[in-house]
Residue, then its C-alpha position, 0 to 999 in steps of 0.5 A: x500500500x501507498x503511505x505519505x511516507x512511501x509517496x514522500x521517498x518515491x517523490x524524493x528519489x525521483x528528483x535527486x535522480x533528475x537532478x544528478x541526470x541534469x549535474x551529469x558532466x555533458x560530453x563535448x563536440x570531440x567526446x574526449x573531456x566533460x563541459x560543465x553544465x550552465x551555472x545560471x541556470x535555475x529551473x524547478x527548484x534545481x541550480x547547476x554550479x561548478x568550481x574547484x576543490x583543493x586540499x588545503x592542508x593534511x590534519x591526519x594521515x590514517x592508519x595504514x593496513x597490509x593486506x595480502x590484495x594491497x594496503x588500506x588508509x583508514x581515517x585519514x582527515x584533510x581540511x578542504x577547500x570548496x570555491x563554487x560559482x553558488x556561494x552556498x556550497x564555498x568554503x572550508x570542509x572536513x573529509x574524512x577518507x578510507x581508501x583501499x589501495x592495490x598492491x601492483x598498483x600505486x596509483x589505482x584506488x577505490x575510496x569513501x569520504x565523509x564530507x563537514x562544509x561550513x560557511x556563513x549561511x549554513x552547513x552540509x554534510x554528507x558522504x561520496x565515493x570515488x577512485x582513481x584511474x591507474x597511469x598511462x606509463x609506470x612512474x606517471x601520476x594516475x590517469x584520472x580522479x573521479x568522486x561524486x558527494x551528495x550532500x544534505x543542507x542544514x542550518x540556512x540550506x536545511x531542505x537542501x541537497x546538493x549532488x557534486x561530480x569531481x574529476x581531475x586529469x591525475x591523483x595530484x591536481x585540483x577536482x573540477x566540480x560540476x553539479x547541482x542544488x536541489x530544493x527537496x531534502x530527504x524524507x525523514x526515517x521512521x520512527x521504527x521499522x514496519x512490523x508488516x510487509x504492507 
């Protein structure tokens, strides 16, 4: 059966979908590197942006794990900075990181991010995904980094999502964002879990 709640999610994950379709990096003319979406644009309660981010300083390496498939960095902690063409989205971040690392590999990884942004207006938290591609020739940085966040407003941009792709063309360069605000937050969780399967 239908509930408000089960109407609330389904509504609720129709438009993060739409929007992380819209945030989507378009491919260009010649196929080979993404174009950034229009950031004046600002349509049924989704606006596009881009920007930069860059690690501004190491609070905390992580601990190191050896695994016979390679090693891990678990809880490494880097103070980051967000500048986006939407001002809500700027300024200073807390990432929180574990990564899992090959061992025939250096540069190819896998990782999970938990994100705390904070500026004026309010603050965002949330978590991502990404990895890194492995280098062109031994010895070469990696290829490519890709990571996506989806991030939950609170305080000033309480009700607010924002879904950011970052991409850069190797490990040790600046993340190029593209992405999007979405005027619709997430439905809140039960209080409890449903005792039926209705």
């Amino acid at each position: 059966m239908f509930s408000a709640t089960n109407v609330a999610a389904v509504v609720a994950t129709a438009a993060l979908a739409g929007a992380l379709a819209v945030a989507a990096p378009l491919a260009t003319q010649d196929g080979n590197r993404p174009a950034a979406p229009a950031v004046d644009d600002d349509a049924g309660g989704v606006t596009l942006f881009s920007g930069v981010v860059e690690r501004s300083r190491q609070e905390y390496p992580g601990n190191t794990e050896s695994h016979d498939w390679g090693y891990a960095i678990r809880d490494a902690l880097d103070a980051v900075e967000f500048t986006m063409t939407d001002t809500r989205l700027s300024g200073q971040a807390l990432v929180r990181a574990n990564w899992n690392r090959p061992v025939d590999d250096y540069w190819t990884w896998l990782g999970t991010e938990s994100v705390y942004l904070q500026n004026e207006g309010g603050s965002w938290t949330g978590t991502g995904y990404g990895y890194a591609e492995p280098p062109a020739t031994e010895g070469e940085l990696g290829s490519a980094r890709h990571e996506r966040l989806v991030l939950l407003g609170h305080d000033g941009y309480a009700g607010l999502t924002a879904i950011l792709d970052l991409d850069s063309e190797h490990t040790g360069a600046p993340l190029e964002a593209t992405g999007a605000i979405v005027a619709l937050g997430l439905p809140e969780m039960p209080a409890e879990a449903p005792t039926t399967a209705e």
